[in-house]
TIZAPA-463479 format. One line per 3 residues: number of its first residue (from 1); their letters; for each residue x, y, z of C-alpha. Coordinates in nm, 2 decimals, always signed. Each point is the difference from the previous one (the first is absolute). Example, Ala and Ser with C-alpha at 12.3 -4.5 7.8 and 13.67 -1.06 7.14 Angstrom:
2
1 = as = +1.23:-0.45:+0.78; +0.14:+0.34:-0.07 .
***
This chain:
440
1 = xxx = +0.53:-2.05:+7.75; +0.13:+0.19:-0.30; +0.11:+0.36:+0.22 .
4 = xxx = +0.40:-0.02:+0.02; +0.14:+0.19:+0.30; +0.28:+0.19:+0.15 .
7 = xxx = +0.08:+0.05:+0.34; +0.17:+0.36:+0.09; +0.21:-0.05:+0.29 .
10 = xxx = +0.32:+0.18:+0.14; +0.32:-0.05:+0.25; -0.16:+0.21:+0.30 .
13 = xxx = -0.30:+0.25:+0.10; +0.02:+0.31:-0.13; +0.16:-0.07:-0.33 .
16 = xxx = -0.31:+0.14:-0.26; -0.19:-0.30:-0.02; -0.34:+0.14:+0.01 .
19 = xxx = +0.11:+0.27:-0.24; +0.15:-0.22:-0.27; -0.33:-0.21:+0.03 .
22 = xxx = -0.26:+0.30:-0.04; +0.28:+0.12:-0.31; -0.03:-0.37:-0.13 .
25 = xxx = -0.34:-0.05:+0.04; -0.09:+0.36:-0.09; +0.21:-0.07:-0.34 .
28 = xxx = -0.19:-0.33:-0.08; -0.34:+0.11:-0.01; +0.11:+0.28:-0.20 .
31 = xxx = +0.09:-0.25:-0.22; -0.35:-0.18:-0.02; +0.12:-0.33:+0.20 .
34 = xxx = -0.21:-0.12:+0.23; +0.16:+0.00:+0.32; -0.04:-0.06:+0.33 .
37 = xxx = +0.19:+0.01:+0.32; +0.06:-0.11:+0.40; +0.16:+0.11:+0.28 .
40 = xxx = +0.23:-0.27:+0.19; -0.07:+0.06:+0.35; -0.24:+0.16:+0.27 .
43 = xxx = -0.04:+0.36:-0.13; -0.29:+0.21:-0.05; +0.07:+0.27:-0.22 .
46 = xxx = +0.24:-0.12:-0.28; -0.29:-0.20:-0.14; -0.20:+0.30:-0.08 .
49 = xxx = +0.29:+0.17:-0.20; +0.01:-0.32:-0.18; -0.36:+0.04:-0.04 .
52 = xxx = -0.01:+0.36:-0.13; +0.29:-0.10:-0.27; -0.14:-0.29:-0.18 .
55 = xxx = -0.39:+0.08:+0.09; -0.03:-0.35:+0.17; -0.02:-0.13:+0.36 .
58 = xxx = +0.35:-0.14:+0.16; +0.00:-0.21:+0.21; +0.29:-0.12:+0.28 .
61 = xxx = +0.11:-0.32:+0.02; +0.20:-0.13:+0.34; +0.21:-0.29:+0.07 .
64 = xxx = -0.03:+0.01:+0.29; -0.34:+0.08:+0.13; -0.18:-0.18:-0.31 .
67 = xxx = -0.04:-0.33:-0.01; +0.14:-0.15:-0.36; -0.36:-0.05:-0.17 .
70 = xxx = -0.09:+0.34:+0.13; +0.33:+0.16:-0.15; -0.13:-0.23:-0.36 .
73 = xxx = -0.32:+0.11:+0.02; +0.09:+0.35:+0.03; +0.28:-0.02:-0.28 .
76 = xxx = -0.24:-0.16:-0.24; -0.27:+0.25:+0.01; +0.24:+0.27:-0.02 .
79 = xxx = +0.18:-0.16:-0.28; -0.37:-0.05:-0.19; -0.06:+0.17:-0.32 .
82 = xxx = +0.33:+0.17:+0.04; +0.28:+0.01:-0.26; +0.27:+0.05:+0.25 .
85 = xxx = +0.00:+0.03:+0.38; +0.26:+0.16:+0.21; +0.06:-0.07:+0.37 .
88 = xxx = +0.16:+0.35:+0.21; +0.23:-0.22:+0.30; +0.08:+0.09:+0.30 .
91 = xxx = +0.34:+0.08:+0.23; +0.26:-0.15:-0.21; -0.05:-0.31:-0.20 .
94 = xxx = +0.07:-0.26:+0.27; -0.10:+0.22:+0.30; -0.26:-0.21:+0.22 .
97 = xxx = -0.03:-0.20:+0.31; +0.21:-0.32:+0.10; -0.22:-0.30:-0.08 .
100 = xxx = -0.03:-0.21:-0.29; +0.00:+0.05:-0.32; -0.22:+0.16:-0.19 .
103 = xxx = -0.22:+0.13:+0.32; +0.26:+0.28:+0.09; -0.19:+0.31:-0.10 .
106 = xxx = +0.27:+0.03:-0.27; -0.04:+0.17:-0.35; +0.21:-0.33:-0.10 .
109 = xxx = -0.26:-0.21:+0.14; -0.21:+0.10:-0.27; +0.21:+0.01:-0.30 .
112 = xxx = +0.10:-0.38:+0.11; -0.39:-0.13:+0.02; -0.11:+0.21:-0.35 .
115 = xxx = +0.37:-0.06:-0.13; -0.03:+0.35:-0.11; +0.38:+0.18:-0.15 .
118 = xxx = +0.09:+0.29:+0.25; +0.05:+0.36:-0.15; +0.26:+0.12:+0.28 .
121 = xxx = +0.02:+0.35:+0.09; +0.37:+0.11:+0.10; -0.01:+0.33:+0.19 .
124 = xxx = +0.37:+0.08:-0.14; +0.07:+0.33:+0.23; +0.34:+0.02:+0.14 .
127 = xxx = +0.13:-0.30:-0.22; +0.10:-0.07:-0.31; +0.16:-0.37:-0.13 .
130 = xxx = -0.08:-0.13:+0.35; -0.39:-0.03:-0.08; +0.13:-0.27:-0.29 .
133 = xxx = +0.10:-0.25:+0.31; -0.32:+0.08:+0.19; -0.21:-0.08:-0.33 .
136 = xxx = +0.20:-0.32:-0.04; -0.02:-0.08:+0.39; -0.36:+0.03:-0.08 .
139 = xxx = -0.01:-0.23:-0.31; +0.18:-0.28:+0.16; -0.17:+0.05:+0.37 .
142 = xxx = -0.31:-0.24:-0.06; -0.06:-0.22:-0.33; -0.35:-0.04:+0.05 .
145 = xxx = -0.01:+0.40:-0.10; +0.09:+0.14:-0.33; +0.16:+0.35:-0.02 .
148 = xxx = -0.11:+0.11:-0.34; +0.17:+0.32:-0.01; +0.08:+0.30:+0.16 .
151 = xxx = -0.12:+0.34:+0.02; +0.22:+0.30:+0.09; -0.11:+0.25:+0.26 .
154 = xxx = +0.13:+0.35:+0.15; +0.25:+0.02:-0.28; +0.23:+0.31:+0.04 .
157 = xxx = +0.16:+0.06:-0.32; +0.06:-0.15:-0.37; +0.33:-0.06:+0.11 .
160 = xxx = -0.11:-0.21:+0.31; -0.26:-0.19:-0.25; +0.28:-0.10:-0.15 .
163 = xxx = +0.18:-0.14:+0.26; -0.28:-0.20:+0.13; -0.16:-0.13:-0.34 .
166 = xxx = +0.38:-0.11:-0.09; +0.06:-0.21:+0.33; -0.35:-0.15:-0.08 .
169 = xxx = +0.02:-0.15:-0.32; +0.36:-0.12:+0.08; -0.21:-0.16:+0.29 .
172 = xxx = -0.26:-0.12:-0.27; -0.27:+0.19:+0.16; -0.25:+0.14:-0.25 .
175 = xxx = -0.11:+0.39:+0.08; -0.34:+0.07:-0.09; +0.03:+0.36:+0.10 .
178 = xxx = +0.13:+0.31:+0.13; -0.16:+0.27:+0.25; +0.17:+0.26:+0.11 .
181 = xxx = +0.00:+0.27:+0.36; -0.30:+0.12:-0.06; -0.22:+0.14:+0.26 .
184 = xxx = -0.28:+0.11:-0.25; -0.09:-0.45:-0.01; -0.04:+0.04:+0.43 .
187 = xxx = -0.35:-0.05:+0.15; -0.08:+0.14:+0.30; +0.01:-0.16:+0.35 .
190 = xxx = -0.11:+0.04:+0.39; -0.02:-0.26:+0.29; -0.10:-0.29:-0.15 .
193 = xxx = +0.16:+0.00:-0.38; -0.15:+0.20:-0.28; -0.23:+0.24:-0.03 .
196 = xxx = -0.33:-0.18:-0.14; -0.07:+0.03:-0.32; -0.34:+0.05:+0.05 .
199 = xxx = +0.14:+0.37:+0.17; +0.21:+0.12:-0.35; -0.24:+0.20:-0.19 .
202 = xxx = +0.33:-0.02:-0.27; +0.03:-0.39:+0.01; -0.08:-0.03:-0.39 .
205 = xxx = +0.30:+0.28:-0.06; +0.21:-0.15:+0.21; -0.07:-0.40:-0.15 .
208 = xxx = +0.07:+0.15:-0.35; +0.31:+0.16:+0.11; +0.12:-0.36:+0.14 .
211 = xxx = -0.13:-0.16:-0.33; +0.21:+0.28:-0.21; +0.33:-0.04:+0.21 .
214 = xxx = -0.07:-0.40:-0.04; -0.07:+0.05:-0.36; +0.34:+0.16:-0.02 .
217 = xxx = +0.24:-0.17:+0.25; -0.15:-0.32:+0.00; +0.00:-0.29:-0.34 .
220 = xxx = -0.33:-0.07:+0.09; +0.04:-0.23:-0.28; +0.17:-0.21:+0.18 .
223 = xxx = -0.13:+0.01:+0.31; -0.30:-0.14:-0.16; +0.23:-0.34:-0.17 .
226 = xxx = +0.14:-0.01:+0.32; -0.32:-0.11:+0.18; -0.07:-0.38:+0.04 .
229 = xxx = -0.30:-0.17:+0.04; -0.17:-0.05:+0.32; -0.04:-0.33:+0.14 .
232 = xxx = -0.30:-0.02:+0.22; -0.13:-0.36:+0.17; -0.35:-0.11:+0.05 .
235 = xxx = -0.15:+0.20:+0.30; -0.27:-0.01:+0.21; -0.28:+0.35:+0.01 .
238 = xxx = -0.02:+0.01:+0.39; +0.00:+0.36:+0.07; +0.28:+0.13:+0.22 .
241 = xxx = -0.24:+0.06:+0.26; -0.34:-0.05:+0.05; -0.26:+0.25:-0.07 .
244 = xxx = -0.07:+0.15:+0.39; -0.32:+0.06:-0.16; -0.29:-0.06:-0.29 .
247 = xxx = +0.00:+0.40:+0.00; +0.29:+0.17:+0.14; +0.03:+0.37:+0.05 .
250 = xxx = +0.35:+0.12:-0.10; +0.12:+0.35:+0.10; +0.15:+0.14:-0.28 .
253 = xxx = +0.15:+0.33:-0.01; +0.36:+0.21:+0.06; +0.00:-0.13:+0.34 .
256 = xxx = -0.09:-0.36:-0.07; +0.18:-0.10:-0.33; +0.19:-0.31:+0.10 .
259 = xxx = -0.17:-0.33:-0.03; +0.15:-0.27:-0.28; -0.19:-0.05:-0.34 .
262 = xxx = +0.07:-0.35:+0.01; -0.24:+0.00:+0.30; -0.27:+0.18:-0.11 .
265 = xxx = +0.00:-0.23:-0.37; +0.01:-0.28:+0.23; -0.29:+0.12:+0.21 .
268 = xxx = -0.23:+0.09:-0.33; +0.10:-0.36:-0.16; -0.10:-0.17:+0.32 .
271 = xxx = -0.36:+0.18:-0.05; +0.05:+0.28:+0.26; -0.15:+0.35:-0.11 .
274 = xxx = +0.25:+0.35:+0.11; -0.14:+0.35:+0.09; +0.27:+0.26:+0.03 .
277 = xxx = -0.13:+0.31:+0.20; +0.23:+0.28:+0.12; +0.07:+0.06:+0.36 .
280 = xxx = +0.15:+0.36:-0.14; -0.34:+0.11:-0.14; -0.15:-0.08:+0.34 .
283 = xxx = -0.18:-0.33:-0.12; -0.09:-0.26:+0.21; +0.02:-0.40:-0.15 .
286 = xxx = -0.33:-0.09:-0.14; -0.22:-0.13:+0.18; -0.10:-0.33:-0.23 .
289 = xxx = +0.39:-0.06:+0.05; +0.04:-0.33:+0.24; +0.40:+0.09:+0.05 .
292 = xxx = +0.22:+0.32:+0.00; +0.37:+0.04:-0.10; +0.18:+0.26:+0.10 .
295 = xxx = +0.34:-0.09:-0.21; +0.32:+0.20:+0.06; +0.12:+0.36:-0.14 .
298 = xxx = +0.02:+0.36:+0.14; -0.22:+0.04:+0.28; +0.36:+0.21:+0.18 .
301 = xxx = -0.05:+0.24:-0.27; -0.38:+0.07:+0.00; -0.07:-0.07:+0.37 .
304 = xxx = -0.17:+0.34:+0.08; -0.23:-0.05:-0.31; -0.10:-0.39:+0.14 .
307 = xxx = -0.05:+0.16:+0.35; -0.25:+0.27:-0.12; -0.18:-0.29:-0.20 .
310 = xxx = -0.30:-0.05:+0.19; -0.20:-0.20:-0.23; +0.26:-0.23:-0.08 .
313 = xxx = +0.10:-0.06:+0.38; -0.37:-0.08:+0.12; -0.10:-0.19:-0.26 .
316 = xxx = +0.32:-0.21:+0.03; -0.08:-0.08:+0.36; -0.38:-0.08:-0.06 .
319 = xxx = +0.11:-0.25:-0.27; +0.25:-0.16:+0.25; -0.26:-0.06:+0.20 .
322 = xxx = -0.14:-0.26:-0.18; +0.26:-0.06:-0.29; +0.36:-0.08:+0.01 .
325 = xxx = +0.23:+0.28:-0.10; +0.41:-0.05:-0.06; +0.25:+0.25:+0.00 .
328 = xxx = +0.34:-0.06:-0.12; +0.30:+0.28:+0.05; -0.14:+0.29:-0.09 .
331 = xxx = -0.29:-0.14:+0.05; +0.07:-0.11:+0.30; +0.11:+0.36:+0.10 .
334 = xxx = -0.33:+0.13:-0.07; -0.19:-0.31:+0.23; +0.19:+0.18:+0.33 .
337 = xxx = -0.07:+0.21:+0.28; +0.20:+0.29:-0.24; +0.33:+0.08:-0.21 .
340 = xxx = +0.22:+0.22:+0.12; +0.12:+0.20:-0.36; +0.37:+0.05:-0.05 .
343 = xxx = +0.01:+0.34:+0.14; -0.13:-0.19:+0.36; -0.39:+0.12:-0.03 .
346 = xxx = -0.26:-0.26:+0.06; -0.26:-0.04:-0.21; -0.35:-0.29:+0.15 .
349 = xxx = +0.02:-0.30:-0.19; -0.30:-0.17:-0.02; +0.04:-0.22:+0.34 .
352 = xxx = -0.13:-0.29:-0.07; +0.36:-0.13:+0.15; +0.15:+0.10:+0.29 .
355 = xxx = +0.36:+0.07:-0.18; +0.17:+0.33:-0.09; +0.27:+0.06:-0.27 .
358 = xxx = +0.23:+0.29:-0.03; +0.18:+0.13:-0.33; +0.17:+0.22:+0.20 .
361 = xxx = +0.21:-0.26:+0.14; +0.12:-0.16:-0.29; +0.20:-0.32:-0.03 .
364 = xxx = +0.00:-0.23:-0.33; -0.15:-0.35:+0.07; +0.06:-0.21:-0.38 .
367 = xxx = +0.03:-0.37:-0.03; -0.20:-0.30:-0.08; -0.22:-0.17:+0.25 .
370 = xxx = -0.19:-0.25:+0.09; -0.31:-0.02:+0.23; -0.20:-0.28:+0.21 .
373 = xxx = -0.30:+0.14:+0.04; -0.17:-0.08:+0.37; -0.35:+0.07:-0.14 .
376 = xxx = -0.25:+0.01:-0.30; +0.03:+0.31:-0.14; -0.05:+0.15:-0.39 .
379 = xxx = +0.34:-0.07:-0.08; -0.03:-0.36:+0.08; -0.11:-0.28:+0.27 .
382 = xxx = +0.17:-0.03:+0.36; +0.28:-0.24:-0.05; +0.03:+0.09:-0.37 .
385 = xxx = +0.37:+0.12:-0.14; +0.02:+0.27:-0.22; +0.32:+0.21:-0.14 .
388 = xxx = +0.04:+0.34:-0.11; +0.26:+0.27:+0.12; +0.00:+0.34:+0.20 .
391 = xxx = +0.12:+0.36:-0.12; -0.08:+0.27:+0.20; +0.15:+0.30:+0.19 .
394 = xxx = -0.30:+0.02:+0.26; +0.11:-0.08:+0.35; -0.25:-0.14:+0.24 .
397 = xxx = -0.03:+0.23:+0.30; -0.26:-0.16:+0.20; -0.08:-0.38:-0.05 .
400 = xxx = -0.35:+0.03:+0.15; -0.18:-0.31:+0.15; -0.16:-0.16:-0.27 .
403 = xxx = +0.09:-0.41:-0.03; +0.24:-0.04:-0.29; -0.03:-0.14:-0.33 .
406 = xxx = +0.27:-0.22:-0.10; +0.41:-0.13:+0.11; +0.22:+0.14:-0.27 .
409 = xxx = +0.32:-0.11:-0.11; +0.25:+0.15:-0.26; +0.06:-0.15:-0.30 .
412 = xxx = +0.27:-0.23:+0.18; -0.24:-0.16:+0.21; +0.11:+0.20:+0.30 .
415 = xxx = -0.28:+0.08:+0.25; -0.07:+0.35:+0.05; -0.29:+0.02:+0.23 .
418 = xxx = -0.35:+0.06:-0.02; -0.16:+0.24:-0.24; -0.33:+0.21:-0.09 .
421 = xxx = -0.31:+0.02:+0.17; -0.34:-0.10:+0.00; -0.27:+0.14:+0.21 .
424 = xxx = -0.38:-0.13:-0.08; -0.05:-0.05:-0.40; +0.33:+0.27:-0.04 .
427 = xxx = +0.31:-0.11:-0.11; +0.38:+0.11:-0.08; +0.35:-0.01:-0.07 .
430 = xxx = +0.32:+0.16:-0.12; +0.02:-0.34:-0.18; -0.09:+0.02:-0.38 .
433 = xxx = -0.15:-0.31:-0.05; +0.19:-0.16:-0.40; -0.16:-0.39:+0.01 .
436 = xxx = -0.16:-0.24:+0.24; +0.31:-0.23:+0.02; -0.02:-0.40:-0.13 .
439 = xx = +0.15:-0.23:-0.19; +0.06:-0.01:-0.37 .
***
């Protein structure tokens, strides 16, 4: 293993993590360097940022719901043929679940297992010499983690530079850079994070606009000494999950976007074949398919378009007829009786369960979970553990009749009830499904 890495972590949510990332990574392949990037954590849409900026796949690695030779596996083929690669955290650097070490869900777990050096981001608003003893407090929190440096974010003035680049290097903490308020750096965002970045028609403009700021606020020179490099164990290739399918029909379109590149990789090593076909353009899942996915996404926000898809609705149900079909949050949705649209209209789903789900109604639902599933089904057999997490607005507004699909638990182990349905070949959850769990 010859890539040296970085992991770009910070003291909270919300402190520029995902922008200083893009800016870094943005900068880098400017530069010619190979690199490549992950995303710590269950999240969707980060990855493809990371994607568009250094014009390679990223991949998320997650303590908690990856088993370690899945989290190795993953590491080492991100890390191949790469110069450098850079892992975006998530929360602040030792944010994750009581449990033991190193399967927490934290950003630290993973600097600790690829004893990678940690570029922290300090959001420095409303404080000056103070963020010195929260850098230190950092440093000295956890030896197993390295703080490499510091970068400086939501500076207000020279003056206040000054201030807080004095109190660091009397702390002995190195300051790799400097970014000021600027709201030109933002991204957009709605209900569930950013905007995609398959929806900016400007994303090149605004990647070299990060990679100019970087350029000049960042020593990218240093950044790059400061990475370390990786230290990855022998692993095993399981696949996180196993293909539901030799050919598997994956909807694939602004409604459906969410489903986890480490599954689909894991699906094509383990021989599977995908077909992505677009409920949106009223297509219907080919029909030399033996399995359909229906991943999560936007179905709130195109439900009158999936109601008027006729083609697509009918030749979903005739394949469940025979085939096994799985539908997971969004997808999920769309497997109901209908979706009520945030401004309380419903919209027919394609029934092939007996639920309803209302955007309307809206109440967050986040966390890690675990499921026990009761029967077979494509995301696993009946008895069979697998973990993953929920996010999602949606309320469910009728439960229907349909027999369930798994007991769920949060991330604590605490039993939440039953969850999904399944009716005939049909299935689905609000559950997105990271890794079947076992040992390793």
């Amino acid at each position: 293993m010859t890539a040296r890495g970085l992991v770009i972590a910070a003291t909270r949510s919300g402190a520029g993590k995902t922008t200083v990332t893009l800016a870094l990574l943005a900068a880098l392949a400017r530069r010619g360097i190979a690199v490549r990037s992950a995303k710590a954590g269950p999240d969707y849409i980060d990855p493809a940022f990371h994607a568009a900026a250094t014009g390679c796949p990223s991949v998320n690695l997650d303590s908690w719901a990856m088993p370690p030779d899945l989290l190795d596996a993953l590491a080492a083929e991100a890390a191949r043929d790469a110069e450098m690669l850079v892992i975006e955290g998530v929360l602040g650097l030792f944010d994750g679940l009581a449990g033991p070490r190193g399967r927490r869900g934290a950003t630290a777990d993973l600097a600790a297992r690829f004893h990678l050096p940690v570029l922290l981001i300090l959001d420095v608003a409303g404080q000056s010499q103070s963020a010195a003893a929260v850098a230190r407090g950092f440093c000295a929190h956890d030896h197993a983690v390295r703080i490499a440096g510091v970068l400086l974010n939501r500076v207000g003035s020279e003056r206040h530079r000054i201030l807080v680049a004095e109190a660091m290097q009397a702390a002995g903490v190195p300051v790799l850079g400097v970014i000021s308020r600027d709201k030109s750096l933002a991204l957009p965002e709605r209900h569930l994070g950013l905007v995609q970045a398959s929806e900016h028609a400007d994303l090149a403009a605004r990647l070299a606009h990060l990679a100019d700021h970087a350029e000049r606020h960042v020593d990218i020179d240093a950044v790059i000494a400061a990475a370390g490099p990786l230290a990855i164990a022998a692993h095993a290739n399981a696949p996180a999950l196993p293909p539901p399918g030799q050919r598997i029909a994956l909807a694939s379109d602004a409604a459906f976007t969410f489903v986890y590149p480490h599954l689909l990789s894991g699906w094509r090593a383990a021989g599977a074949e995908i077909f992505p076909f677009s409920p949106l353009a009223d297509e219907a899942p080919p029909e030399h398919c033996d399995c359909c996915w229906l991943p999560g996404g936007y179905p709130e926000l195109h439900a009158g378009k999936l109601a008027a898809a006729h083609q697509f609705r009918t030749g979903l149900a005739r394949f469940a007829e025979t085939r096994p079909v799985h539908g997971e949050c969004g997808g999920y949705m769309a497997l109901g009786e209908y979706l009520e649209d945030a401004a309380g209209e419903r919209h027919a789903m394609a029934g092939l369960l007996g639920h309803a789900t209302s955007f309307a109604q809206r109440r967050l639902h986040l966390g890690y979970r675990a499921a026990r599933l009761i029967a077979d089904s494509p995301i696993g057999p009946g008895g069979g553990m697998i973990r993953g997490h929920e996010f999602h607005y949606a309320s469910l507004v009728e439960p229907g009749n349909d027999d369930p699909l798994a007991d769920i638990f949060d991330g604590n182990g605490r039993r939440l009830g039953k969850t999904g349905g399944r009716r005939g070949r049909a299935t689905g959850t609000f559950f997105h499904v990271i890794a079947s769990e076992r040992l390793g």
